[in-house]
PAKEZA-74789 format. One line per 2 residues: number of its first residue (from 1); for each residue x, z, y of N, C-alpha, C. Coordinates in nm, 2 decimals, m for minus. Example, Ala and Ser with C-alpha at 12.3 -4.5 7.8 and 13.67 -1.06 7.14 Angstrom:
<rs>
1	1.32,0.78,m0.57,1.23,0.78,m0.45,1.32,0.78,m0.33; 1.28,0.71,m0.22,1.37,0.71,m0.11,1.29,0.79,0.00;
</rs>
This chain:
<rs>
1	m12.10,12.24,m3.81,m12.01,12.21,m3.91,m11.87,12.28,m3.90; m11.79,12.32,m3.77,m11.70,12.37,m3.78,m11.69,12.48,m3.81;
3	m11.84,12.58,m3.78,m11.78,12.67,m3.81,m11.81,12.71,m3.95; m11.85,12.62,m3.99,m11.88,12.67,m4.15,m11.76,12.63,m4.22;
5	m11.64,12.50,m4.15,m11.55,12.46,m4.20,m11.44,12.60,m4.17; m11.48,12.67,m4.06,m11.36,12.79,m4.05,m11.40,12.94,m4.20;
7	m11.53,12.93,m4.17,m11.60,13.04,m4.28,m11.49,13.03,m4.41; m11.53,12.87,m4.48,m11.50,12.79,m4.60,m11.38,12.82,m4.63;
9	m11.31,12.74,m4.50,m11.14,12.74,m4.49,m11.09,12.83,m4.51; m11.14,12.96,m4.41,m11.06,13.06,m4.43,m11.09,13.14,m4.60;
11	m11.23,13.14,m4.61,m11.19,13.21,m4.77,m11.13,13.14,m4.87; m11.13,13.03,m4.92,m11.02,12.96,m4.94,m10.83,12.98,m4.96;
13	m10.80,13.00,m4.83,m10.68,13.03,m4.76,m10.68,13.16,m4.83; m10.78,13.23,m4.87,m10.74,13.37,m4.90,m10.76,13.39,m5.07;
15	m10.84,13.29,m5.12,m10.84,13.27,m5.23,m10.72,13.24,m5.30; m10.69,13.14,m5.21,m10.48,13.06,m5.22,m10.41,13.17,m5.21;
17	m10.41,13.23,m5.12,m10.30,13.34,m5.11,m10.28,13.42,m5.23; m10.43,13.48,m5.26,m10.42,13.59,m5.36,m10.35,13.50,m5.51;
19	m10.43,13.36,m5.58,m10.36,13.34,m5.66,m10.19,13.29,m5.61; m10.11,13.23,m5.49,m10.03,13.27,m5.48,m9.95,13.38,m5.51;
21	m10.00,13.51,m5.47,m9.93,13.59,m5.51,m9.89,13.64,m5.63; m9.97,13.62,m5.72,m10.03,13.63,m5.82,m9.91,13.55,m5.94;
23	m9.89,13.41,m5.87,m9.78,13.31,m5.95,m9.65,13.41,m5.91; m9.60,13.40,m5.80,m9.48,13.47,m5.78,m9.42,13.60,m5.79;
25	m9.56,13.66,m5.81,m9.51,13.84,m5.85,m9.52,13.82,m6.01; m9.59,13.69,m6.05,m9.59,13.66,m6.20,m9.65,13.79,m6.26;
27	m9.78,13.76,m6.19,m9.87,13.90,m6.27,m9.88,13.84,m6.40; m9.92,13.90,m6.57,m9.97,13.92,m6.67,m10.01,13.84,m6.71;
29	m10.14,13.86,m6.62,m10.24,13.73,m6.68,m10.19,13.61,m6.63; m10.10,13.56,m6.53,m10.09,13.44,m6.53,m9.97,13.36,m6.60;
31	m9.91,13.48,m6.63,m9.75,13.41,m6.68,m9.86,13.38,m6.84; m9.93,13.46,m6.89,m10.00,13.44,m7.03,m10.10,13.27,m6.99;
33	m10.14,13.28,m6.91,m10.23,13.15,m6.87,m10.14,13.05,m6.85; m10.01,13.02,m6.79,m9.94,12.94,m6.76,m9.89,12.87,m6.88;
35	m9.82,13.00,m6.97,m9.72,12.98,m7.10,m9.79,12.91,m7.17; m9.95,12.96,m7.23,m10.04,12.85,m7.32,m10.07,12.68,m7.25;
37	m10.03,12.72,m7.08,m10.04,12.52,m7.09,m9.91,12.46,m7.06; m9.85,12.56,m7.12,m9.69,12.50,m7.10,m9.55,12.46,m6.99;
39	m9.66,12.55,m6.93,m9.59,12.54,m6.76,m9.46,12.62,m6.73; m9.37,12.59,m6.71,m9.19,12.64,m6.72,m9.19,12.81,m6.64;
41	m9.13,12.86,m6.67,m9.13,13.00,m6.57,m9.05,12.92,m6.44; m8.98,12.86,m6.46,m8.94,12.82,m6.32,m9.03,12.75,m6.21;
43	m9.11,12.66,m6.29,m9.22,12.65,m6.19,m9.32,12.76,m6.09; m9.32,12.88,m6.15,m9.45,13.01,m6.14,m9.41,12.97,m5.90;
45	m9.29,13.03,m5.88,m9.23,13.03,m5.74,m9.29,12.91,m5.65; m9.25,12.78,m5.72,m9.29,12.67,m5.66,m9.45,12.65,m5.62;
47	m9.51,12.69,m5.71,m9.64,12.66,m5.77,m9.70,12.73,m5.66; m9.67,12.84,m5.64,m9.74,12.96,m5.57,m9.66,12.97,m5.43;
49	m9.58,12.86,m5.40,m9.53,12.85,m5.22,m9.60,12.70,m5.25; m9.64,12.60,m5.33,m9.76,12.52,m5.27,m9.86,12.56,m5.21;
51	m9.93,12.67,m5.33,m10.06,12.72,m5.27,m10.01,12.78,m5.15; m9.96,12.89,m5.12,m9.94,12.92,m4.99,m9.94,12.85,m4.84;
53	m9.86,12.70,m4.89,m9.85,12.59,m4.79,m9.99,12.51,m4.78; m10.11,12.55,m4.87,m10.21,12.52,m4.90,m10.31,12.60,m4.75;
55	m10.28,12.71,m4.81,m10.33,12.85,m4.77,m10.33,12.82,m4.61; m10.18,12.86,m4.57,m10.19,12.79,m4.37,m10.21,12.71,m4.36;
57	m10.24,12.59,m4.37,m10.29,12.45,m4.37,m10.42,12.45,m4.32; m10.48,12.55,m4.43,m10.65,12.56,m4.38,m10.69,12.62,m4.26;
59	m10.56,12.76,m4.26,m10.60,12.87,m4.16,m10.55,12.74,m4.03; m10.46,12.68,m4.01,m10.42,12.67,m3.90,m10.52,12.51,m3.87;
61	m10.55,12.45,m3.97,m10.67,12.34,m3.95,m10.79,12.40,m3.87; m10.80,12.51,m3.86,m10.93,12.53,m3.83,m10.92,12.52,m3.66;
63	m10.80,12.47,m3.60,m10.75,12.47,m3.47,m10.69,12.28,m3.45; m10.63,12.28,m3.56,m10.58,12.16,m3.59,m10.62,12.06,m3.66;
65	m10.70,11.97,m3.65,m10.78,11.91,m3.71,m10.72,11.81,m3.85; m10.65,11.76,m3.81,m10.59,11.66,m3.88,m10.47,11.75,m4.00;
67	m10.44,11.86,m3.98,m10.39,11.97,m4.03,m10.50,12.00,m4.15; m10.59,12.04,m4.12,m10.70,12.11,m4.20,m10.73,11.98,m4.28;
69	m10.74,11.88,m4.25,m10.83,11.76,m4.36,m10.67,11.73,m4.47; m10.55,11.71,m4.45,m10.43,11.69,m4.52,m10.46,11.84,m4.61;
71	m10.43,11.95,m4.59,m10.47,12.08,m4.61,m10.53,12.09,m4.76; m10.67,12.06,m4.68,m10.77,11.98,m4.78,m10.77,11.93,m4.89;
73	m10.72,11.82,m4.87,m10.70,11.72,m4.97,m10.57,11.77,m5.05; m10.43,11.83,m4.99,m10.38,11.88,m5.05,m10.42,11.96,m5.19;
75	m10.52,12.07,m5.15,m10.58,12.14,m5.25,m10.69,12.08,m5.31; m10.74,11.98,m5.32,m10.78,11.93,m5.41,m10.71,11.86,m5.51;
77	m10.61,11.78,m5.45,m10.50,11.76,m5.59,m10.45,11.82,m5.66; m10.43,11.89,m5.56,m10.34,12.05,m5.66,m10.44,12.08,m5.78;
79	m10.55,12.14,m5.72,m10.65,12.17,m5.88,m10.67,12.04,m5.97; m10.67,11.90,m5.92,m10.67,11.86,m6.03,m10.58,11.82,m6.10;
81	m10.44,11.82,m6.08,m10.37,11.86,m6.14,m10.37,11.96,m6.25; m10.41,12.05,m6.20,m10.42,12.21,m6.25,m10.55,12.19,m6.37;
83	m10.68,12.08,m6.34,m10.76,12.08,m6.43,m10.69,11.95,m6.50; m10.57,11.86,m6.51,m10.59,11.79,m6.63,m10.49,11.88,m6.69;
85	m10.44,11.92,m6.65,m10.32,12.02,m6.72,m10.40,12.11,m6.85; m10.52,12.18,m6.79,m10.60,12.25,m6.89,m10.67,12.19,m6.95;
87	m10.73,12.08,m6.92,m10.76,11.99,m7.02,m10.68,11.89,m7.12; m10.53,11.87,m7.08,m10.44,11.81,m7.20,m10.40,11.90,m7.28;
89	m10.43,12.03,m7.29,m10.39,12.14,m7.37,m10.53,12.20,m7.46; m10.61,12.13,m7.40,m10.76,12.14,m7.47,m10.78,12.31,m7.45;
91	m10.73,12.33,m7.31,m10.81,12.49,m7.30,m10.91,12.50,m7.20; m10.98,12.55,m7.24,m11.09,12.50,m7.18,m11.17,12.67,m7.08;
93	m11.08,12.69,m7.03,m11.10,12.82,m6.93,m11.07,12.76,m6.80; m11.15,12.66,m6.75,m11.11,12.59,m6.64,m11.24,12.63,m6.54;
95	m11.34,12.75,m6.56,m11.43,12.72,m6.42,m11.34,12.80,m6.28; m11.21,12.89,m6.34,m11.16,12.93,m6.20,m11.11,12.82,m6.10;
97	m11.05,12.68,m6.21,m11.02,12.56,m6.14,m11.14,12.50,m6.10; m11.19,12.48,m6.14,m11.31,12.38,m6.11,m11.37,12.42,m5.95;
99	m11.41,12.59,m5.99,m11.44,12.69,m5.83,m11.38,12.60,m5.71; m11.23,12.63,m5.74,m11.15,12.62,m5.62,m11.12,12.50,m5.57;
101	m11.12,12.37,m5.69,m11.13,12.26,m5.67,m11.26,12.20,m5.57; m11.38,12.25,m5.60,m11.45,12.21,m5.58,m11.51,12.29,m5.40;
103	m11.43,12.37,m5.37,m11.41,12.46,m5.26,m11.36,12.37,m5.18; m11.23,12.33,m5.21,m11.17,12.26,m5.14,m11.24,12.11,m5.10;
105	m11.35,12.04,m5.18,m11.35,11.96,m5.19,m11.49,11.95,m5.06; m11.56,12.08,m5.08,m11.65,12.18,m4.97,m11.56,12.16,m4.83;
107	m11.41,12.26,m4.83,m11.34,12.24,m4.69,m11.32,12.11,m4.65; m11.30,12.01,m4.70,m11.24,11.89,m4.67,m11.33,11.80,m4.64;
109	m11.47,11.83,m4.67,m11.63,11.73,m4.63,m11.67,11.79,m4.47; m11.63,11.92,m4.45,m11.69,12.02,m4.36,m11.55,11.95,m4.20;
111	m11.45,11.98,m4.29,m11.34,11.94,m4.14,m11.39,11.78,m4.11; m11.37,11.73,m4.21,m11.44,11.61,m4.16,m11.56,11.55,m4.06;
113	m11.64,11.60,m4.11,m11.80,11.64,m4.03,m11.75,11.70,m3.91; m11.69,11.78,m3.89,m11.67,11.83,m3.77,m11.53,11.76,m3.70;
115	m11.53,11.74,m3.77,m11.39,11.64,m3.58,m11.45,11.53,m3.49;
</rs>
């Protein structure tokens, strides 16, 4: 189980990163995805130093156990957050949420199992 929790974790962590980066260099397509669910430009920074703090969480869980399950769970709120958000806006382009939600929900069964 661990090491499938480090496999999981780590693509994850890299998943996070990339859309991190993504919020904060305020690529295109997400300032256009953000704007339709109403999300502030000043949020874009915050949003994307959660995921980040998401992102080492997992990498350094995979050493730190109790790290990686908070980590975890972390990013699963986060997306659901992120999926009522697209669903109070009735848009319905939510399988990239759902993915990652559901990833996380993968890392966070796996750290467990394994401590």
């Amino acid at each position: 189980m661990f090491i499938a929790f480090a496999v999981v974790g780590i693509l994850l962590a890299l998943a996070l990163t990339a859309s991190a980066f993504a919020d904060i260099t305020r690529a295109e397509q997400i300032v256009t995805s953000m704007s339709k669910l109403g999300v502030p430009d000043s949020w874009f920074l915050p949003l994307g130093l959660v995921k980040l703090a998401g992102a080492l969480g997992l990498v350094i869980g995979v050493w730190v156990p109790f790290l990686g399950v908070a980590a975890a769970i972390g990013v699963v709120l986060y997306f659901i957050g992120a999926l009522i958000t697209h669903l109070r806006v009735k848009d319905h382009e939510i399988a990239p949420v759902i993915g990652l939600m559901l990833f996380g929900v993968v890392a966070l069964v796996l750290r467990l199992a394994s401590v």
